[in-house]
C-alpha positions in Angstrom: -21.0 11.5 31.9 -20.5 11.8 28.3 -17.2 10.4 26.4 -14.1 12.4 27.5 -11.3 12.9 29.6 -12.0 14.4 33.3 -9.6 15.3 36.2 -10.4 15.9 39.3 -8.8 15.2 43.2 -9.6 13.4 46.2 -8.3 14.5 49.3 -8.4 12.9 52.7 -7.8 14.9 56.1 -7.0 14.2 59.6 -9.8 14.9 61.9 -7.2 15.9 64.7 -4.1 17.6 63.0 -3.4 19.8 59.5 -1.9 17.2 57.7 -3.8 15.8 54.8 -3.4 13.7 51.4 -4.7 14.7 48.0 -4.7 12.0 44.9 -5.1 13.5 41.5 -7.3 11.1 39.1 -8.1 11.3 35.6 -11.0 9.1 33.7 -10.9 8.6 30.0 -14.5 7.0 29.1 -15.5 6.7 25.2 -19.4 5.8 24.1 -20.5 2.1 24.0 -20.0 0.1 21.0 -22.8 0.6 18.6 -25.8 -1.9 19.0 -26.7 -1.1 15.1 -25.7 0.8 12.5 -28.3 2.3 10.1 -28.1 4.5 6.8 -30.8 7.2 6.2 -31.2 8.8 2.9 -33.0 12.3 2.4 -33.3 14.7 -0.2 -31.5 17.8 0.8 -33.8 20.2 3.2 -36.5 17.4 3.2 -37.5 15.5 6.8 -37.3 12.3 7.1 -38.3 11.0 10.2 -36.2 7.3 11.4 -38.0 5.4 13.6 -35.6 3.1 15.5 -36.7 0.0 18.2 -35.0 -0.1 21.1 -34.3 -3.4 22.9 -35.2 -3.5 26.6 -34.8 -6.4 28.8 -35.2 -4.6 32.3 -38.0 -6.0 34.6 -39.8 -2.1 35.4 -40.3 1.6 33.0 -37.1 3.2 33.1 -36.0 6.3 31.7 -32.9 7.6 29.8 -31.1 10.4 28.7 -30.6 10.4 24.6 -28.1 11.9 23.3 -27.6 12.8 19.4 -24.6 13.5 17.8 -24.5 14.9 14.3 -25.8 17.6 11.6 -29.4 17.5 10.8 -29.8 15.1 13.5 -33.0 16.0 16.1 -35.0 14.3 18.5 -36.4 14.0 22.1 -33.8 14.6 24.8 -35.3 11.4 26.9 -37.4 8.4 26.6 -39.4 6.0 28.7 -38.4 2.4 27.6 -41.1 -0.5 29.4 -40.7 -4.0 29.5 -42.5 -6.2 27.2 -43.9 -3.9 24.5 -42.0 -2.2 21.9 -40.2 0.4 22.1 -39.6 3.4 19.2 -37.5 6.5 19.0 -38.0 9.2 16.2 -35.3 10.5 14.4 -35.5 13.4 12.6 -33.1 14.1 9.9 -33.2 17.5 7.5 -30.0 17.3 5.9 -29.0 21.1 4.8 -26.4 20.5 2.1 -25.2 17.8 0.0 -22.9 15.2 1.1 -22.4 12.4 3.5 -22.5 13.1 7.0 -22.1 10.7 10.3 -23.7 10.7 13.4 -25.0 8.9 16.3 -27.5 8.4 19.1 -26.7 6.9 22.7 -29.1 5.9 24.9 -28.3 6.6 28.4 -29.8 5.0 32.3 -29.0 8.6 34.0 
């Protein structure tokens, strides 16, 4: 689920009549602090590839969704984080015009 507000309903019926409830519920989730923070600097239309270290304290390989946020901003969609050894994501970033721009990367246990 990615940051947001969803509705949806839950209804509950009688197994022997036609009367039945509905409740109407409505989630608000936002992204997860941010673990770091991290300025990267590229002339314009020039690739500059980011290699970030994730931390991983889980006891088995796991793998997660990734999700980028953000102009001139690409990557792979997942990764395979294993315990014990270091582990690196690529960022690519090709900035197309001049400027500062924000973005961000969330690391997410599907």
């Amino acid at each position: 689920m990615l940051c947001g507000e969803y509705t949806g309903s839950i209804t509950f019926y009688e197994e022997e009549g036609p009367q039945y409830i509905w409740y109407t519920i409505s989630i608000i989730t936002n992204y997860p602090v941010a673990l770091k923070t991290m300025n990267i600097e590229s002339e314009i239309r020039k690739k500059h590839i980011q290699k970030i270290e994730v931390p991983y304290d889980g006891e088995r390989e796991n793998a997660y969704q990734v999700i980028i946020n953000g102009v001139g901003l690409n990557g792979y969609s997942s990764i395979s984080l294993k315990p014990g050894m270091l582990n690196i994501y690529q960022l690519e970033y090709v900035p197309l015009e001049v400027g500062e721009e924000k973005g961000s990367i969330c690391f997410i246990n599907p």
